[in-house]
C-alpha positions as CSV (number, residue, x, y, z in Angstrom):
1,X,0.0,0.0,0.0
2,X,2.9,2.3,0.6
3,X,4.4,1.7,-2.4
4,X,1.1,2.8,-4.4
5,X,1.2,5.9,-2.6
6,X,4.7,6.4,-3.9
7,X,3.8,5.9,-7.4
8,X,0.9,8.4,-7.3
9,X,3.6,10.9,-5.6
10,X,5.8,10.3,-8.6
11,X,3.5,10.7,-11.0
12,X,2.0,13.7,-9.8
13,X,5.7,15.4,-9.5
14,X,6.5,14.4,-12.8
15,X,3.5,15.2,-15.2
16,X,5.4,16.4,-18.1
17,X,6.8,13.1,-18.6
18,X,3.5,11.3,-19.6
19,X,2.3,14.3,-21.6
20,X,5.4,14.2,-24.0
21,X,4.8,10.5,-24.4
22,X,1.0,10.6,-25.2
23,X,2.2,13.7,-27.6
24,X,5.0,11.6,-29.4
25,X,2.3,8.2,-29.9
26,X,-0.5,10.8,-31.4
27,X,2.1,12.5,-33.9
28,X,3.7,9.0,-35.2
29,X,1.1,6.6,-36.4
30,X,2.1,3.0,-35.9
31,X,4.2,1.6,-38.7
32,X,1.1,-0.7,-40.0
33,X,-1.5,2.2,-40.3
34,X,1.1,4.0,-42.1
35,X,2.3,1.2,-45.0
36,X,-1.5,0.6,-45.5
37,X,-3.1,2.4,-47.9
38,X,-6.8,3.9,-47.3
39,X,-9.7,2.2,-48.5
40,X,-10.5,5.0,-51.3
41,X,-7.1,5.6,-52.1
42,X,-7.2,1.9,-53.2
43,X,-10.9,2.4,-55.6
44,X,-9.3,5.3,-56.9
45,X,-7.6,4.9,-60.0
46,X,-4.0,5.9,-60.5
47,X,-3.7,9.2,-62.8
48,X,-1.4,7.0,-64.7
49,X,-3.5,4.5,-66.0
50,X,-6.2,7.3,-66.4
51,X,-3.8,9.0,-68.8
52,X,-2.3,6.3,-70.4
53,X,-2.9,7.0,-74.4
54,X,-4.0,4.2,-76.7
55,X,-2.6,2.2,-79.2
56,X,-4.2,4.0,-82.2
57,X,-4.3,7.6,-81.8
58,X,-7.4,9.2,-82.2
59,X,-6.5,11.4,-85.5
60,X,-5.7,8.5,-87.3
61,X,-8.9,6.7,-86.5
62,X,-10.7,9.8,-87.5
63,X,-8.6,9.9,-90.6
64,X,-9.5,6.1,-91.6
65,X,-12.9,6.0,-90.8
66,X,-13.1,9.6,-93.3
67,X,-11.1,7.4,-96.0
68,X,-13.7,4.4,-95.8
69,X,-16.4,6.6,-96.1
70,X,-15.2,8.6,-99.1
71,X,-14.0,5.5,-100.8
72,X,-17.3,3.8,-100.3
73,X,-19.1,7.1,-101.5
74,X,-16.9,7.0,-104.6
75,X,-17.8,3.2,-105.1
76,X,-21.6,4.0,-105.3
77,X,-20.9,7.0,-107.5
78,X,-18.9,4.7,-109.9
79,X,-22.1,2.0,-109.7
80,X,-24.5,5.1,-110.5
81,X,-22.5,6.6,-112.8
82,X,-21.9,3.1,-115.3
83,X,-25.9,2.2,-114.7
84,X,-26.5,5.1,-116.7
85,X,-24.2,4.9,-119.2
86,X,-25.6,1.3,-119.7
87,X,-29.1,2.9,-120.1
88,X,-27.5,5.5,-122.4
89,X,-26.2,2.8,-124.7
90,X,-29.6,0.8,-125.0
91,X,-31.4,4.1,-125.8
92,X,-28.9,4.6,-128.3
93,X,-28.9,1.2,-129.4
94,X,-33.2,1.2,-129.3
95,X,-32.9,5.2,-131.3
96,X,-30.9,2.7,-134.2
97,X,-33.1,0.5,-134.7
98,X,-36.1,2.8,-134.9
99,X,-34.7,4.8,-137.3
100,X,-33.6,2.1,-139.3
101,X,-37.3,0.5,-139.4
102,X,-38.2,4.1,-140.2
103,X,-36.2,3.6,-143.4
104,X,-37.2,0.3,-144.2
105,X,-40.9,1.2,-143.7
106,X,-40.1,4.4,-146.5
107,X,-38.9,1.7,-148.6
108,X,-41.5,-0.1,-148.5
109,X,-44.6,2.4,-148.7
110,X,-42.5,3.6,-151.8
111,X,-42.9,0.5,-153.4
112,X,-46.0,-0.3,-152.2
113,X,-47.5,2.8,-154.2
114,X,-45.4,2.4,-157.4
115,X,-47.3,-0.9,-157.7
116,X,-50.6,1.0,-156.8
117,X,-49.5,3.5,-160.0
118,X,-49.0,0.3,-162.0
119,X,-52.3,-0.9,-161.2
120,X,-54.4,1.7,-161.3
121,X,-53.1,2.3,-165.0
122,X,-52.9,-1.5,-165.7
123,X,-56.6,-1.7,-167.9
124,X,-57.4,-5.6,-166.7
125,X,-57.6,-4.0,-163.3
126,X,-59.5,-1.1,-164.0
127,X,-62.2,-3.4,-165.9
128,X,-62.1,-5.9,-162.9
129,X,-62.6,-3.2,-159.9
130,X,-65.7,-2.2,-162.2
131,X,-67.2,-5.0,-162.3
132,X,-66.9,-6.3,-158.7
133,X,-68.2,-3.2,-157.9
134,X,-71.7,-3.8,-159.7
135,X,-71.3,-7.2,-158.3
136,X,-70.5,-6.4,-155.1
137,X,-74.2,-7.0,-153.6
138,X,-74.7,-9.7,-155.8
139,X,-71.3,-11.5,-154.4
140,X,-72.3,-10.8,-150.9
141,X,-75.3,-12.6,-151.4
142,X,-74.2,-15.3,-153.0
143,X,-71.5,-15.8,-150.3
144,X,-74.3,-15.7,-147.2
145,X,-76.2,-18.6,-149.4
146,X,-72.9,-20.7,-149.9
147,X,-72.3,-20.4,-145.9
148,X,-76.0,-21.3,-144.8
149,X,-75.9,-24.1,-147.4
150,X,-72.3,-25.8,-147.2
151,X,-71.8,-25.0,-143.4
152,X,-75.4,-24.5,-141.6
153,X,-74.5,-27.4,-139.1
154,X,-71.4,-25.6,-138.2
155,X,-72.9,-22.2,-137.5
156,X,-75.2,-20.7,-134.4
157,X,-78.5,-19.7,-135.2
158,X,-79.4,-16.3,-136.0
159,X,-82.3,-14.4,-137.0
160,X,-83.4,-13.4,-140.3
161,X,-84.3,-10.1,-138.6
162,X,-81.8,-9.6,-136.8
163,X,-79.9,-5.8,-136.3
164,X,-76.8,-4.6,-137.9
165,X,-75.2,-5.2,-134.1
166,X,-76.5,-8.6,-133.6
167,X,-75.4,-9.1,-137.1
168,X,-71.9,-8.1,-136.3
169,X,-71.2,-9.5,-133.0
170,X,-72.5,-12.9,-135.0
171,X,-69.8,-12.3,-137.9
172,X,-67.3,-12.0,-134.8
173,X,-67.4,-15.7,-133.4
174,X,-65.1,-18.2,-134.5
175,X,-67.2,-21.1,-135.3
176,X,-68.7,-17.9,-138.3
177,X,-64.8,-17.0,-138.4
178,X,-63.9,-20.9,-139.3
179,X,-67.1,-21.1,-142.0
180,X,-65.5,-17.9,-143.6
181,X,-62.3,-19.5,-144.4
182,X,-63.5,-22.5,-144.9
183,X,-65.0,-20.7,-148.2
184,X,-61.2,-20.5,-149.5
185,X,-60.5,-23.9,-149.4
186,X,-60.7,-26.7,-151.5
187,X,-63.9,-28.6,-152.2
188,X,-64.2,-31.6,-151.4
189,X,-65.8,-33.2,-154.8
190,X,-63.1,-31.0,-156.6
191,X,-59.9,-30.5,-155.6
192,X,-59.2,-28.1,-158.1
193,X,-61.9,-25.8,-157.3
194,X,-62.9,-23.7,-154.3
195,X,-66.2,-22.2,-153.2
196,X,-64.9,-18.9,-153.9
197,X,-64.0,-19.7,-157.1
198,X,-67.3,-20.8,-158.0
199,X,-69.2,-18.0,-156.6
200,X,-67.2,-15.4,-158.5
């Protein structure tokens, strides 16, 4: 018990001693506080691998990608521009051949009315447009009796009253079309005759 009285004596005499020694633990942090690093100093990335440039730099990227674009802007030009002169060669090609039916239809509408000059002055001609002229109801009668008698199986009924339409749709089917023809061919008792021939 004496002894702890002694030791409270001591201290109290000598307070300057305990003060420098809590001062000197405060202003050095122990040597394992200090060689760790802080929690956010270890999230926070390094300014060095922040700034660290990259393999391509950015200039030349920007070049590149300007040099695909323009080269695949020049492709499609190209493509364009050799579509139309394709169309510009069948035009031309199509303009050719029109103008060369042109001159073979001149050709022939030339020749077409020198043999009309050579008929009209030929006199067999003359005499024969004459007379199928006067004939010319005559023939058209005797061709409608020739159809009704030769072909009346082969042909729809009509009506011997019938209008100038009904008439004409009639004249427009083919089973009438087929009796027409038929007209121009050769008989069948005479090979060497036609009912055309005979009617005329």
């Amino acid at each position: 018990m004496s002894n702890l009285n002694e030791l409270f004596k001591k201290k109290k005499q000598n307070p300057s001693h305990t003060s420098l020694y809590s001062r000197a633990s405060s202003s050095h942090p122990s040597s394992a506080s200090a060689s760790r690093p802080s929690s956010a100093s270890a999230l926070r990335p390094s300014s060095a691998s922040t700034s660290r440039p990259s393999l391509f730099p950015r200039s030349l990227l920007e070049s590149e990608d300007s040099d695909l674009t323009s080269s695949s802007v020049d492709q499609m030009n190209d493509a364009v521009t050799r579509r139309i002169f394709s169309k510009l060669d069948n035009l031309k090609t199509l303009l050719e051949k029109v103008k060369k039916n042109q001159e073979d239809m001149k050709e022939e509408i030339k020749t077409i009315k020198e043999e009309v000059a050579i008929l009209s002055h030929d006199q067999a001609c003359i005499d024969l447009s004459k007379r199928l002229r006067s004939l010319r109801g005559t023939l058209c009668a005797q061709v409608k009796t020739a159809i009704f008698e030769n072909f009346s199986n082969m042909l729809p009924p009509i009506s011997n009253v019938a209008k100038a339409s009904e008439i004409a749709a009639w004249k427009k089917k083919l089973a009438v079309s087929n009796c027409f023809h038929k007209l121009s061919e050769k008989i069948e008792d005479d090979e060497n005759d036609t009912y055309t021939s005979r009617i005329i």
